[in-house]
Backbone bond lengths (Angstrom), bond angles and torsions (degrees), N, CA, C in turn:
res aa  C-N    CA-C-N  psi(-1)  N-CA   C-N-CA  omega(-1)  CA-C   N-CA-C  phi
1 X - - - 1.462 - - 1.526 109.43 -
2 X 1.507 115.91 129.87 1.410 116.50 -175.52 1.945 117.10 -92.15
3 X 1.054 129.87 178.90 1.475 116.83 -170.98 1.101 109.13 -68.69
4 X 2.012 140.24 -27.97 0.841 120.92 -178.88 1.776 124.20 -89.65
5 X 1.588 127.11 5.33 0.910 126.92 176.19 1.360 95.11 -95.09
6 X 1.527 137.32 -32.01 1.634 140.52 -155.09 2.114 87.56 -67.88
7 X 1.519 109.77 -58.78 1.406 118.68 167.95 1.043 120.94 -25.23
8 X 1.661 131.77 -73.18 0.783 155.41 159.64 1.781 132.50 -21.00
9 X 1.482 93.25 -51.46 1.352 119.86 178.91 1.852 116.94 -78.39
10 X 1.598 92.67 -42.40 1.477 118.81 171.32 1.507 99.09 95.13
11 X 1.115 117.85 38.21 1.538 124.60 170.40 1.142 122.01 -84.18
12 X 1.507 126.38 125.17 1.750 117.85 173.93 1.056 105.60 3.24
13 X 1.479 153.06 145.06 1.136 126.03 116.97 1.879 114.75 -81.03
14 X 1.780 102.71 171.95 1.482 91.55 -161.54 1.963 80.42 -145.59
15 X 1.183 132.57 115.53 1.493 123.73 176.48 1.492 96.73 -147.87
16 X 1.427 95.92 160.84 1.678 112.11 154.05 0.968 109.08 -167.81
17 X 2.048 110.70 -156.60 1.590 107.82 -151.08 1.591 100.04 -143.76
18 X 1.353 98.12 173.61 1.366 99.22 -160.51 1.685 94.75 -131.61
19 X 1.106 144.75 175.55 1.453 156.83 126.70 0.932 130.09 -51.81
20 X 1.262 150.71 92.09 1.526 149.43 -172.51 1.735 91.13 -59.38
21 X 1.473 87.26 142.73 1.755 102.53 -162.14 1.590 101.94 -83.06
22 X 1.516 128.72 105.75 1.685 131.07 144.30 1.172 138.86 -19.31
23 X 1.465 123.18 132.32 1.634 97.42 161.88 1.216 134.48 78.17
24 X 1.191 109.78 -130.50 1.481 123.52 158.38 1.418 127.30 -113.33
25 X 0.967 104.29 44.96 1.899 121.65 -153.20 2.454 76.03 -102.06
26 X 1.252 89.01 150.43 1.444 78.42 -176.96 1.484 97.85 -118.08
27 X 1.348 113.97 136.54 1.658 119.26 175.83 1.390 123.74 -57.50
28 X 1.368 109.66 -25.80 1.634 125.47 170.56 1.365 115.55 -55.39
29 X 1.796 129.83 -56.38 1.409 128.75 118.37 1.582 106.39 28.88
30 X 1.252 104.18 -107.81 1.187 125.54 -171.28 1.024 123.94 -55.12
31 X 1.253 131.46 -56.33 1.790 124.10 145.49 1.421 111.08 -21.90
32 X 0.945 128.47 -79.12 1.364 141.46 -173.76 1.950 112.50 -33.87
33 X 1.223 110.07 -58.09 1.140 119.76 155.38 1.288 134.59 -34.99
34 X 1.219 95.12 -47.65 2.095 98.40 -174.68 1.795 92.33 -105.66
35 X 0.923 121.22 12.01 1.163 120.68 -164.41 2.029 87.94 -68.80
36 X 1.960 103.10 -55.85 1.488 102.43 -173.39 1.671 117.59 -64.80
37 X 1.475 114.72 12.15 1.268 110.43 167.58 1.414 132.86 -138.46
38 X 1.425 104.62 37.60 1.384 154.92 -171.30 1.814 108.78 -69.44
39 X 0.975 126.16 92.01 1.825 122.43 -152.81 1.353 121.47 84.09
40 X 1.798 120.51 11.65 0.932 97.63 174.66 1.344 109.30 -135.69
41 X 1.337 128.49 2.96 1.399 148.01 119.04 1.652 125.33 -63.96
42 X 1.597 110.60 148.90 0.935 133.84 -163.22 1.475 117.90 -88.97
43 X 1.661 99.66 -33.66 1.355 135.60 -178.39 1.731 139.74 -172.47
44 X 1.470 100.88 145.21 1.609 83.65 172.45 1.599 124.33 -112.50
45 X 0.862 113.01 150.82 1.804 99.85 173.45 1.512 130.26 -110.50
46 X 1.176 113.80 115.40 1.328 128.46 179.23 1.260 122.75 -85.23
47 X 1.429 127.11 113.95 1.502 129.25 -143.97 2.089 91.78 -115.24
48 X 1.199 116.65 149.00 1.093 118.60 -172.61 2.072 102.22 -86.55
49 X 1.073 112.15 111.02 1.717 104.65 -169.41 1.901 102.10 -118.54
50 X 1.565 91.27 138.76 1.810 102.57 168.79 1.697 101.64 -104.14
51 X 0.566 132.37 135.30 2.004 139.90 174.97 1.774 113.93 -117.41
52 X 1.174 127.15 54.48 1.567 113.89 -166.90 1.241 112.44 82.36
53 X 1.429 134.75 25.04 1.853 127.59 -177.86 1.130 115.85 86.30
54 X 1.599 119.68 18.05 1.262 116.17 175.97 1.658 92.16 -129.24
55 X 1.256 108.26 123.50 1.773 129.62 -158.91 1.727 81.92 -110.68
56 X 1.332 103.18 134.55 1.745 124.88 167.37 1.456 96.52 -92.14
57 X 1.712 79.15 146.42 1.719 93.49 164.40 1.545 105.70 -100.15
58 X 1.405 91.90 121.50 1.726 96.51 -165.26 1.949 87.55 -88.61
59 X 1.296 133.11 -43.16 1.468 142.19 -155.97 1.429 72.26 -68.68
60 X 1.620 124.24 -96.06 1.475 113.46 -165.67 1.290 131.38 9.89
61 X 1.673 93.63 -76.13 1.455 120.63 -171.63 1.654 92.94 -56.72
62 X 1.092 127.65 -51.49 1.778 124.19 -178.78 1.421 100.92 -28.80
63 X 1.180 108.01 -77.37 1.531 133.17 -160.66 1.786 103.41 -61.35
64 X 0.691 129.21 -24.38 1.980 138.02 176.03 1.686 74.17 -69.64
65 X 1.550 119.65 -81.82 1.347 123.18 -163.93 1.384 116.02 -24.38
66 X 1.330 105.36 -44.90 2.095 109.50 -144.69 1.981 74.93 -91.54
67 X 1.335 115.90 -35.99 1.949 109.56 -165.66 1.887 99.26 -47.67
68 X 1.329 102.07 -31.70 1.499 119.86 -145.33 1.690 102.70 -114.42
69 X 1.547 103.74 28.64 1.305 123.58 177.18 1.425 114.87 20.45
70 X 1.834 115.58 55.61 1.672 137.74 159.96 1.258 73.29 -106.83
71 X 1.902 92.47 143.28 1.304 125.29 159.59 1.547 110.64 -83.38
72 X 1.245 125.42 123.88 1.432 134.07 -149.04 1.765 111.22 -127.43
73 X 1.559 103.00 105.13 1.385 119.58 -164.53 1.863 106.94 -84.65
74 X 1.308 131.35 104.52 1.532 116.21 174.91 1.526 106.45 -63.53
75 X 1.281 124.48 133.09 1.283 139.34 137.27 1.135 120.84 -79.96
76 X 1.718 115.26 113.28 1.205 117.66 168.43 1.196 122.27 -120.56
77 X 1.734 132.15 179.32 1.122 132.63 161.80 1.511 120.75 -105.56
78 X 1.897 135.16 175.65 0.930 114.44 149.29 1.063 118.30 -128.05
79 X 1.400 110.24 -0.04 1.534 116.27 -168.29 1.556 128.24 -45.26
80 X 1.879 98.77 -42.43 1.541 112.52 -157.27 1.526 105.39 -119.77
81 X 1.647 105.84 17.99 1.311 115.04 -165.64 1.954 112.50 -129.13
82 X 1.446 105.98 112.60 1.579 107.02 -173.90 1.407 100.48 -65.63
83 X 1.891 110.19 161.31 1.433 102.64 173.87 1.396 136.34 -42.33
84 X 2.073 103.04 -30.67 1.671 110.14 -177.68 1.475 108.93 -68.97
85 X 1.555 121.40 -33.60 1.185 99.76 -178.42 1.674 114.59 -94.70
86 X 0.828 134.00 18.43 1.545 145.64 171.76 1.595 98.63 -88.44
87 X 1.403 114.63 -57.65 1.506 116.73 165.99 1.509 114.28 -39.84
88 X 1.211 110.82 -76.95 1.191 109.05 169.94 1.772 126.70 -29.73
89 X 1.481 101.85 -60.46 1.387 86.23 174.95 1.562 134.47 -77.40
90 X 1.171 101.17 3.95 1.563 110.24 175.83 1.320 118.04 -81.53
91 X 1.689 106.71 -44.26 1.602 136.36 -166.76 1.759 90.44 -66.94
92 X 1.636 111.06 -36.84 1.763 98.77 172.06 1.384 108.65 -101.25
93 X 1.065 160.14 50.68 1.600 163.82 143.01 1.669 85.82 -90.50
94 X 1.160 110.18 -53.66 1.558 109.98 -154.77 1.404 108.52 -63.45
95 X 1.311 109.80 -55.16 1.356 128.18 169.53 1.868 118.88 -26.76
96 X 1.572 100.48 -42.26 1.249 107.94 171.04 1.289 151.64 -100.49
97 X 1.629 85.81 7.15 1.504 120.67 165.32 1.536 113.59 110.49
98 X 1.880 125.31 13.34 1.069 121.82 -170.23 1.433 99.22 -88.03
99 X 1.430 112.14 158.79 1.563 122.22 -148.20 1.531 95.73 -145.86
100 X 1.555 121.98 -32.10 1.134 117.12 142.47 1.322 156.79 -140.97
101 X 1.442 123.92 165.42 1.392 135.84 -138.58 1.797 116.20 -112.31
102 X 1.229 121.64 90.51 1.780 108.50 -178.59 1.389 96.13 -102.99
103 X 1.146 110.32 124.71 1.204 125.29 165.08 1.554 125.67 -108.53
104 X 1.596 122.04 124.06 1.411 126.83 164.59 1.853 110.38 -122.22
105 X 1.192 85.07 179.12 1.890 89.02 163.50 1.602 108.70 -87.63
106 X 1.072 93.04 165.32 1.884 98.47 161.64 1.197 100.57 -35.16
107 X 1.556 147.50 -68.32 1.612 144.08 -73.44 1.893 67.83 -125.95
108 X 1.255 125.29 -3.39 1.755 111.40 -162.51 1.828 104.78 -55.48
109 X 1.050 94.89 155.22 1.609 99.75 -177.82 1.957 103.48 98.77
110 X 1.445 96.69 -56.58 1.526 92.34 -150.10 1.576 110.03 -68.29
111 X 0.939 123.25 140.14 1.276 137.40 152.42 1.536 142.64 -129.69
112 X 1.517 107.28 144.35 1.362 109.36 -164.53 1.315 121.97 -153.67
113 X 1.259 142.87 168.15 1.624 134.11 -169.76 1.202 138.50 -53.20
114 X 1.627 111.94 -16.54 1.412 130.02 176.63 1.712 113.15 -83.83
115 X 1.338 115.90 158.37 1.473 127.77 -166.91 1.696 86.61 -49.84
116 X 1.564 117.01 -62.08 1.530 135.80 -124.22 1.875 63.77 -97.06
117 X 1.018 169.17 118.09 1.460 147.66 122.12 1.845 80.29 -168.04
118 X 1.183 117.14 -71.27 1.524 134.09 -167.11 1.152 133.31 -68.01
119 X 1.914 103.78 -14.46 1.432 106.03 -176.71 1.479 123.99 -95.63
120 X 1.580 94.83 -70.13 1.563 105.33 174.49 1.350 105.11 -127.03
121 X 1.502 99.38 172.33 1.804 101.70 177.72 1.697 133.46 -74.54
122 X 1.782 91.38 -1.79 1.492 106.67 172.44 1.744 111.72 45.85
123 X 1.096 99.32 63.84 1.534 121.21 175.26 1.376 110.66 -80.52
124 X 1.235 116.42 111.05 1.726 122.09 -173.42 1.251 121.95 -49.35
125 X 1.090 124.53 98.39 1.704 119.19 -142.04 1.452 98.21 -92.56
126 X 1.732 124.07 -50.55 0.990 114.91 165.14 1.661 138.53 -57.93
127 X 1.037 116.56 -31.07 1.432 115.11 161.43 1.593 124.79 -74.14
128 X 1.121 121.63 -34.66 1.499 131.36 151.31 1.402 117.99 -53.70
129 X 1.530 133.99 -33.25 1.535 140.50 168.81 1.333 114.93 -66.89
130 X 1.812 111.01 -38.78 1.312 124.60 -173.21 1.544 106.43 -57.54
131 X 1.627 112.57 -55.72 1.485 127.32 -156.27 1.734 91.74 -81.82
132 X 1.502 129.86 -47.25 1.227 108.90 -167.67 1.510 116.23 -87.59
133 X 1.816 125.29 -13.23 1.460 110.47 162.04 1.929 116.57 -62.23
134 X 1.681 119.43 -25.53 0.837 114.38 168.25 1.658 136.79 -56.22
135 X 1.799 103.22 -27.92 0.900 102.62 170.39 1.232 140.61 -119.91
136 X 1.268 91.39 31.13 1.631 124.13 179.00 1.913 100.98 -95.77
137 X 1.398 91.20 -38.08 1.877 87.96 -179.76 1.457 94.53 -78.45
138 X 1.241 139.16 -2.41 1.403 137.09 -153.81 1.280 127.24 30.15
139 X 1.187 104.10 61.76 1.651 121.88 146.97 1.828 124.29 -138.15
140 X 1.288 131.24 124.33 1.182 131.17 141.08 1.740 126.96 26.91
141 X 1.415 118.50 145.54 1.217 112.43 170.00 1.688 118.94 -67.92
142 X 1.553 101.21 -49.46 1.399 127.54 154.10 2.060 119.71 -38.98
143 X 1.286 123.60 -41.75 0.673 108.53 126.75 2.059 82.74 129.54
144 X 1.293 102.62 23.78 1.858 132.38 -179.01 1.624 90.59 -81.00
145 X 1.252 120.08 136.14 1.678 135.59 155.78 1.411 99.91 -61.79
146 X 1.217 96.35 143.93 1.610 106.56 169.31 1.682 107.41 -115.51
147 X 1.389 106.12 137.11 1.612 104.82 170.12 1.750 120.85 -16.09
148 X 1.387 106.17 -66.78 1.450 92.39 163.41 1.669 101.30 -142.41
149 X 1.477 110.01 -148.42 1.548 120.64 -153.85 1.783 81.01 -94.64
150 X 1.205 98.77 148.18 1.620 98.08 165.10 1.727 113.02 -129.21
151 X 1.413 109.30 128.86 1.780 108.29 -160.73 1.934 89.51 -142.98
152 X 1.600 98.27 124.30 1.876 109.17 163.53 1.153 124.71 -111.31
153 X 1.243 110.71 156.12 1.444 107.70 -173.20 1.888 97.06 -78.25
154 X 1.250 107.24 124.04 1.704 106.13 -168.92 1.678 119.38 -95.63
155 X 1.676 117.15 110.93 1.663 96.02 174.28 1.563 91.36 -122.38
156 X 1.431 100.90 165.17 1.049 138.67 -162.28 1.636 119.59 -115.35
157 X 1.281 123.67 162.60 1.694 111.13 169.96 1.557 121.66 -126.28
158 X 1.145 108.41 141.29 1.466 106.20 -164.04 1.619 97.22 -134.18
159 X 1.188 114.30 123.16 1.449 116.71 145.64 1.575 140.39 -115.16
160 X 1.213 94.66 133.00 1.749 139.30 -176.18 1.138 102.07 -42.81
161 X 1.424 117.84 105.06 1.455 140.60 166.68 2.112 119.61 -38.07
162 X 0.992 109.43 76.28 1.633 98.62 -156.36 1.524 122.78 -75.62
163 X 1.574 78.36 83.86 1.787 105.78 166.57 1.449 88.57 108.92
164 X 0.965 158.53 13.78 1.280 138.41 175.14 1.227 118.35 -122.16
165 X 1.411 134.70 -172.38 1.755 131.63 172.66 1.426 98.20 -91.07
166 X 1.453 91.37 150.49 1.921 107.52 -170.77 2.086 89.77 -90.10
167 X 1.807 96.92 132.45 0.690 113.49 165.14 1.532 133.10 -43.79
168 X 1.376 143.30 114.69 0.991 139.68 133.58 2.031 115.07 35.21
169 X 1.360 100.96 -60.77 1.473 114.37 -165.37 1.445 96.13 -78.30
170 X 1.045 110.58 -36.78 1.653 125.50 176.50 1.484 127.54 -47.27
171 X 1.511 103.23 -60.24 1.078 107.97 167.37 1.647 138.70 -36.57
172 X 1.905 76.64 -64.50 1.664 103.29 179.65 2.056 104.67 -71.53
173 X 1.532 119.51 -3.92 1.436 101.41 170.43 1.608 105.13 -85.79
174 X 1.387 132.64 -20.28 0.882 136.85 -154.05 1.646 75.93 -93.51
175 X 1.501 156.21 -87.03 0.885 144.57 -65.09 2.283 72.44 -124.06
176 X 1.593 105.73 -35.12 1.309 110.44 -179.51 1.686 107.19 -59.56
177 X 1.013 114.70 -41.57 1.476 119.10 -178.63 1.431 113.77 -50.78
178 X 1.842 115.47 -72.70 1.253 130.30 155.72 1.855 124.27 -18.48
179 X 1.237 89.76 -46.28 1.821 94.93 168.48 1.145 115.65 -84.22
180 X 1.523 124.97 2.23 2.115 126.99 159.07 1.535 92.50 -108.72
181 X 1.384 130.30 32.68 1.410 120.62 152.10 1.329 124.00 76.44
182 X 1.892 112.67 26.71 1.533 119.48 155.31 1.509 112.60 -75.82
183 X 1.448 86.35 127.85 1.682 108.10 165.91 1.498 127.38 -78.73
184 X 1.286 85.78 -15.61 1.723 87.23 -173.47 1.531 102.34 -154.04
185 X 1.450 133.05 153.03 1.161 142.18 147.59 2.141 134.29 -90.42
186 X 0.665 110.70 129.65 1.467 110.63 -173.30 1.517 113.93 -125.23
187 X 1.466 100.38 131.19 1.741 106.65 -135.61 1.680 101.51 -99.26
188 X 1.080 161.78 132.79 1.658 132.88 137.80 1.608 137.91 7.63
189 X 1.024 129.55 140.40 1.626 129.97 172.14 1.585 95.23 -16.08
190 X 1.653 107.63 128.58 1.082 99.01 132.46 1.622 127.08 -120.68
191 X 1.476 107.01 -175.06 1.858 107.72 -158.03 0.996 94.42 -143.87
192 X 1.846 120.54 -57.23 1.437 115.62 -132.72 2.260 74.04 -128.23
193 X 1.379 101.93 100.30 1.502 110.96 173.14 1.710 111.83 -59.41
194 X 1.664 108.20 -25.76 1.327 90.21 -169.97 1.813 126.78 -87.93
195 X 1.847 79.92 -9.58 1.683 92.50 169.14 1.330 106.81 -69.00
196 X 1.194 119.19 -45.93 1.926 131.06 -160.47 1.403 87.05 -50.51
197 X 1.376 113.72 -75.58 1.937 107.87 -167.34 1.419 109.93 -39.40
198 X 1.174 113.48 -49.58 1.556 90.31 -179.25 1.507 136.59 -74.91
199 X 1.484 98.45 6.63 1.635 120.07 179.30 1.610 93.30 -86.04
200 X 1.208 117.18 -60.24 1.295 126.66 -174.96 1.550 103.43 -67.83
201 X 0.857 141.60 -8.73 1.606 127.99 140.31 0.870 140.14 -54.41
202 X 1.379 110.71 -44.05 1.685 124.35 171.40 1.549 99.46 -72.22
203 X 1.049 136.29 -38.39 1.615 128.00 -176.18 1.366 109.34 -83.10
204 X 1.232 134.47 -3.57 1.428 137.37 177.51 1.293 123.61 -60.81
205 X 1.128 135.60 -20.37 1.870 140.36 138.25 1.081 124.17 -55.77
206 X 1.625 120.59 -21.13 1.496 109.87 157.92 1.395 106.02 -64.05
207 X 1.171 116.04 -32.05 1.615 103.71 -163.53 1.586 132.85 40.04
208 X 1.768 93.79 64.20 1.679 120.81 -150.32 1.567 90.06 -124.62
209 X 0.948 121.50 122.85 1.552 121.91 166.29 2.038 99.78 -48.23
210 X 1.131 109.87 152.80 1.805 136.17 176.60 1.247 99.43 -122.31
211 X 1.648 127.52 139.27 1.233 109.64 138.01 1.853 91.69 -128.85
212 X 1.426 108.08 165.05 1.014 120.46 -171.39 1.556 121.18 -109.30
213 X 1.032 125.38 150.81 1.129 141.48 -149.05 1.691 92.92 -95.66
214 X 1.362 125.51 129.15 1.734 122.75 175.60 1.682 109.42 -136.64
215 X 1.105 133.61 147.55 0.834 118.78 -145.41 1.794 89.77 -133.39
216 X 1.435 142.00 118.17 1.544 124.61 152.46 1.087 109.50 -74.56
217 X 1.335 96.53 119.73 1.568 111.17 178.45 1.971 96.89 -109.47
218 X 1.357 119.56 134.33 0.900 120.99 -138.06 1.733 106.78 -120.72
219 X 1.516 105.38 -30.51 1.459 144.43 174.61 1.363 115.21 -137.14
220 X 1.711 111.70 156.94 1.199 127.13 166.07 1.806 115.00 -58.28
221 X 1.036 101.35 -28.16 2.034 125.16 -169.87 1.398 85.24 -68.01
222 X 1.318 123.06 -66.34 1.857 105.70 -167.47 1.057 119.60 -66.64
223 X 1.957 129.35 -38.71 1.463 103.02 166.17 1.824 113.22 -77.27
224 X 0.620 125.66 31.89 1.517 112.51 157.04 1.500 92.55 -106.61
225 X 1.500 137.85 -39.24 1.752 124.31 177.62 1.332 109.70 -56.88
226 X 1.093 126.15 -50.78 1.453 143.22 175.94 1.635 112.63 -53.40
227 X 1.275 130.62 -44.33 1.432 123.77 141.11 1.513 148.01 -61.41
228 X 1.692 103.06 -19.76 1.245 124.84 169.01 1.499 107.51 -62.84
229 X 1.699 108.27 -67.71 1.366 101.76 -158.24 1.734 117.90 -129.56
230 X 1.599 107.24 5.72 1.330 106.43 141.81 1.621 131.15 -113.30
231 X 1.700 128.26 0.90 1.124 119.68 168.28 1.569 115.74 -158.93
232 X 0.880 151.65 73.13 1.430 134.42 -152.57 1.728 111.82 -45.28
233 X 1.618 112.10 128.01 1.727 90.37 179.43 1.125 112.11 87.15
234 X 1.506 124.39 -13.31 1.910 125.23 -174.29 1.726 102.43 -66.12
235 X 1.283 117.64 -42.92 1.624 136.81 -179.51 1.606 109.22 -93.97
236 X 1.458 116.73 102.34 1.634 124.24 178.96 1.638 91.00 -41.45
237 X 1.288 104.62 163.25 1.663 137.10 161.35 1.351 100.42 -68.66
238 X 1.289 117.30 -59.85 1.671 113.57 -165.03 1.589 105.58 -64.79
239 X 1.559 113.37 -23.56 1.617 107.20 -172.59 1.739 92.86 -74.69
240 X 1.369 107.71 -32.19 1.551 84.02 -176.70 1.308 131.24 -85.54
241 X 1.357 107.04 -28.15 1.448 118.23 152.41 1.432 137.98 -30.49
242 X 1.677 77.48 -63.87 2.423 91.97 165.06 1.798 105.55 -46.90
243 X 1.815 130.36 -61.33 1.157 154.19 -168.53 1.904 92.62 -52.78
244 X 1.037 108.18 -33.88 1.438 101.75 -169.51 1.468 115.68 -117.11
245 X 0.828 100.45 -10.61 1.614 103.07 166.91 1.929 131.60 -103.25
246 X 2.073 84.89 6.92 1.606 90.20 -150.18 1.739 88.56 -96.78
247 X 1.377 126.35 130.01 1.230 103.22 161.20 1.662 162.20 -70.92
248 X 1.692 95.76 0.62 0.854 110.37 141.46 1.530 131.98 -114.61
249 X 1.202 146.25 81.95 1.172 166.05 147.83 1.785 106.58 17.93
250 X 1.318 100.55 -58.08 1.563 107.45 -152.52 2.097 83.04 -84.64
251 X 1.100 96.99 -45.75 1.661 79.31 167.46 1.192 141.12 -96.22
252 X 1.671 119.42 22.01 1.415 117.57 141.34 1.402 124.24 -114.83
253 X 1.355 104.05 23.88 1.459 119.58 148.80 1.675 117.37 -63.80
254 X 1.236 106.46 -60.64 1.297 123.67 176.36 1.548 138.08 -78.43
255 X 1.469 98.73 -7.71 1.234 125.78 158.09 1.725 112.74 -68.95
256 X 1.545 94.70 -65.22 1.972 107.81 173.02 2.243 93.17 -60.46
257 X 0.746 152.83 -21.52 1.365 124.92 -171.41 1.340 95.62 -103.65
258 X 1.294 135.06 -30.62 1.437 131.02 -174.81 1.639 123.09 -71.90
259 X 1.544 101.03 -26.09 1.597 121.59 173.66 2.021 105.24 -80.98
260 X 1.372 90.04 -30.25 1.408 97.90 166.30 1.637 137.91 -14.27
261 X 1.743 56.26 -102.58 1.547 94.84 160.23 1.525 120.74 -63.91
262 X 0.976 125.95 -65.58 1.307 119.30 165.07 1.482 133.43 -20.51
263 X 1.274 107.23 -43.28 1.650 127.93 166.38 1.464 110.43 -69.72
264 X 1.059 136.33 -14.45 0.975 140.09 -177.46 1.244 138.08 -118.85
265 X 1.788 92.36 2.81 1.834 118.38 177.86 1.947 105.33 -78.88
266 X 1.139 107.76 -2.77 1.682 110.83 -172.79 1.549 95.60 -108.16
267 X 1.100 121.32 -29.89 1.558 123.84 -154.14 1.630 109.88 -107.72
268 X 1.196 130.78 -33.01 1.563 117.10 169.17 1.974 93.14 -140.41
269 X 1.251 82.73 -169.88 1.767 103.48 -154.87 2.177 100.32 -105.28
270 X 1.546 111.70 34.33 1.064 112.13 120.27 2.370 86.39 127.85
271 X 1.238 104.63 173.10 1.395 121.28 -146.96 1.709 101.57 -89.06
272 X 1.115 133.33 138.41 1.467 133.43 144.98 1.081 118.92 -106.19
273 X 1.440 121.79 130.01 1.521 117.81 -150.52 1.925 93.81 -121.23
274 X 1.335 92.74 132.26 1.600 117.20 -177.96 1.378 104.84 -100.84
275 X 1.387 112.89 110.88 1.827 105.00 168.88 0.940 137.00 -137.65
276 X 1.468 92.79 39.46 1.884 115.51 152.90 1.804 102.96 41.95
277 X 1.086 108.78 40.00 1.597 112.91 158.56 1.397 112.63 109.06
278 X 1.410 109.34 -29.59 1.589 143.19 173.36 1.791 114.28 -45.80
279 X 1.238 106.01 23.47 1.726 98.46 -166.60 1.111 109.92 -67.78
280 X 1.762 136.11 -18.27 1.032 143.02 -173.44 1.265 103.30 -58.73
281 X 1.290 116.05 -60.53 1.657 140.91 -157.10 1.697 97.16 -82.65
282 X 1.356 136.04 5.17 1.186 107.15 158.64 1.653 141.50 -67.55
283 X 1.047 102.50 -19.11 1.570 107.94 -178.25 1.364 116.91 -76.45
284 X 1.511 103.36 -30.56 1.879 95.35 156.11 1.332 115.03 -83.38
285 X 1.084 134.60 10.50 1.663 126.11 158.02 1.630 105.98 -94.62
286 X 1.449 112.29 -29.41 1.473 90.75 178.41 1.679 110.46 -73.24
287 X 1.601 106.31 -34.23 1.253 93.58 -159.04 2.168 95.36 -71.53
288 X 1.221 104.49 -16.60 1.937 101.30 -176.65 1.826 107.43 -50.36
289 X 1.709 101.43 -44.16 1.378 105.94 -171.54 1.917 105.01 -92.34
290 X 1.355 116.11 33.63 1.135 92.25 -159.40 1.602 154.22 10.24
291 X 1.348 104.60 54.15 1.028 121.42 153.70 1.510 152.70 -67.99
292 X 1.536 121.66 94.40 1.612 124.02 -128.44 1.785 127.06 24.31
């Protein structure tokens, strides 16, 4: 089952992401890898990456995915990108059979004390609405027919107010998005499950599928990196504590992601799994949380 029937159906969803391969990094690699978790994800996500002047082919990497029968998610941006070249890169995802579309700004990840820094990812809704009603009627910005209509399944990113009520601005970005035809929202790390429910309360009149953001954390060393220099406080004390005090490591890693998830099989409409380089090691986290 691919992400847009799992949606559809209202089934867990279960996805994650990979690195578009550098260099001399070989794509075979990477096949090989997701190869053992092949039917048991929904989707993968391919994030558009610069490394020192060497730009990934994130579409490529799609298309290796879909040859190698992974369901293959585009990650895009809009921040630094005019409608023609957003066209452009959509008009080739499509071309190669990608079906779906996550879209953030550059700024994804970052967060900070201000409304516009802390809330949501402020995804350019109108310039993103412009380019994809165009190519949903199948024609061009310019205003050329295209072979046929081109239409993705669209998610979006939202981050979870921590512990508090979602701003006003919040609402209405989520609700602006939804009206350019996101199906789903996809949230930031989560940690602390009992804040999430009450985030997901306040969004419960959209009546928008969530999936949530999970993170294998693998060592005590990454949530303290992960508080250092993407959130202060994003990673509980006790998660790092358990990671560092546990004597076996690799199994209260998987203990904390399996309780996770689990906590979170009642409360939103299913997991995106972050693994910090770890792609090898996913199939023993799915199978920890029993996940298919």
């Amino acid at each position: 089952m691919n992400l847009k029937e799992s949606l559809e159906k209202k089934r867990f969803v279960v996805t994650s992401e990979v690195q578009v391969p550098l260099g001399d990094e070989e794509p075979e690699v990477l096949v090989k890898s997701l190869s053992r978790v092949k039917g048991r994800v929904d989707g993968v996500s391919v994030s558009e990456m610069e490394l020192e002047g060497v730009v990934s082919d994130t579409i490529k990497t799609c298309d290796l995915l879909k040859q190698n029968n992974l369901n293959a998610i585009y990650q895009t941006t809009t921040r630094d990108k005019n409608r023609y070249q957003l066209q452009k890169d959509l008009t080739l995802a499509h071309e190669t059979g990608v079906e779906n579309l996550l879209v953030f700004t550059e700024d994804y990840r970052i967060s900070g004390d201000t409304l516009q820094e802390s809330m949501f990812f402020h995804v350019d809704s109108g310039k993103l609405g412009s380019v994809l009603d165009h190519l949903k009627q199948g024609v061009t910005l310019e205003g050329k027919e295209l072979d046929k209509k081109v239409e993705f399944i669209l998610g979006s990113g939202v981050e979870t107010p921590w512990g508090k009520n979602m701003p006003k601005r919040g609402m209405e970005e989520m609700e602006d998005m939804m009206n350019v035809g996101a199906g789903y929202f996809l949230t930031t790390p989560i940690f602390d499950v009992d804040q999430f429910a009450r985030f997901m309360k306040q969004v419960q009149p959209f009546k928008i599928p969530v999936i949530a953001e999970v993170m294998i954390l693998r060592t005590a060393g990454m949530g303290k990196f992960l508080n250092r220099h993407f959130k202060s406080g994003l990673v509980p004390e006790w998660v790092i504590q358990k990671l560092m005090k546990a004597p076996n490591k690799e199994k209260a890693s998987m203990e904390l992601f399996a309780d996770t998830v689990n906590n979170l099989k009642d409360i939103c409409q299913g997991v995106h799994i972050i693994t910090i380089g770890g792609v090898d090691n996913l199939v023993q986290y799915l199978n920890a949380a029993k996940l298919r």
